[in-house]
C-alpha positions, 0 to 999 in steps of 0.5 A, spaced: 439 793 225 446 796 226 447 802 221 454 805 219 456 812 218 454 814 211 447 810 212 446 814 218 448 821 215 442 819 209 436 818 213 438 824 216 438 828 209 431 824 209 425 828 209 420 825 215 416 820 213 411 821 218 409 829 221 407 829 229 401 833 229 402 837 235 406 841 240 411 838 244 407 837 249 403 831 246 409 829 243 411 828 250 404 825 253 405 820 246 412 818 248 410 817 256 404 812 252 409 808 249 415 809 254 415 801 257 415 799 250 421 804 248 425 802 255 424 795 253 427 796 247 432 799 248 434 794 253 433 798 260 430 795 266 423 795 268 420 801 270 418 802 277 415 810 276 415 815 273 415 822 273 414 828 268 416 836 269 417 834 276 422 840 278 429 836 282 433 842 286 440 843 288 443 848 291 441 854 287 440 849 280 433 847 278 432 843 273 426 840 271 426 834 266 421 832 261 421 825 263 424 822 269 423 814 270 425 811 277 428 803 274 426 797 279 433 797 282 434 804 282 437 807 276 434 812 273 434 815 266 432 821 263 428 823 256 428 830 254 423 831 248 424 835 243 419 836 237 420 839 231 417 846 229 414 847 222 412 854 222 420 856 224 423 849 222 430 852 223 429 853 230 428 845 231 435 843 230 437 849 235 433 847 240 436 839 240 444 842 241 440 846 247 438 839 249 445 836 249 447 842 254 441 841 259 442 833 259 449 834 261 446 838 267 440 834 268 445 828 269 449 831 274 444 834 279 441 828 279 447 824 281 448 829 286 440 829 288 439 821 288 446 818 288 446 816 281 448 817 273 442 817 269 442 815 263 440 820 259 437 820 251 434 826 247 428 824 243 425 828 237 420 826 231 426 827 227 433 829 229 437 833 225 445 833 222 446 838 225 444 836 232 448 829 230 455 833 228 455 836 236 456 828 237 462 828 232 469 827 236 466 827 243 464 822 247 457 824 250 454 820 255 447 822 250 443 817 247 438 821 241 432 818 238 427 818 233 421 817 232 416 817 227 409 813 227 412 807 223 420 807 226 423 808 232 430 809 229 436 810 234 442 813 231 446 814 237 445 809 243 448 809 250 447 803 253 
């Protein structure tokens, strides 16, 4: 379902309707159960394999994705995992704009590593306005999702 603008800023504003009980690294190890299905879902090409925190070098820049998956055919893409921090929850949204930063760099090591443009997508529990609004006005090649036990919600897709 397609949403406009003013549906998109309300369910942002919208308090979570589930929490994910956990660090960010079993957020992540509980997307990685549910990356075939997501990449599905998103309209991405099978997956061929896939690698998480494996450190890809060039030059003097090292990066170290979350999640990196190979595509039958071999395109890439890359999801970086946020959580949402309740003990310090100001920091959750701070954290995500750091995200769009070290996606952009992650794109382009890649490209030059492997010869190819990921696609690149910043996924939490709950994405923030204030990460939304980095979007406003720029054309970012990012896609954010949101996933929650009962919704995967996808305010800004890329493909």
């Amino acid at each position: 379902m397609k949403l406009n603008q003013k549906q998109v800023a309300k369910i942002f504003k919208e308090e979570r309707n589930q929490t994910f009980i956990g660090d960010e690294k079993k957020f992540q190890k509980y997307i990685v159960e549910r990356i075939d299905e997501i990449c599905k879902n998103l309209g991405l090409p099978n997956i061929k394999y896939i690698e998480t925190q494996k450190v890809i070098e060039v030059a003097d820049i090292k990066i170290i994705p979350d999640i990196y998956i190979v595509h039958k055919g071999g395109t890439g893409t890359i999801f970086e995992v946020k959580c949402s921090n309740d003990k310090n929850g100001h920091t959750s949204a701070n954290e995500q704009v750091k995200a769009i930063g070290q996606l952009l760099l992650y794109r382009n090591v890649v490209k030059m590593t492997r010869n190819n443009f990921p696609l690149v997508y910043m996924v939490s529990d709950k994405i923030f306005n204030r990460t939304l609004s980095a979007f406003y006005e720029n054309n970012l090649p990012i896609g954010l999702i949101e996933i929650q036990n009962d919704r995967v919600f996808v305010p800004r897709n890329i493909v």
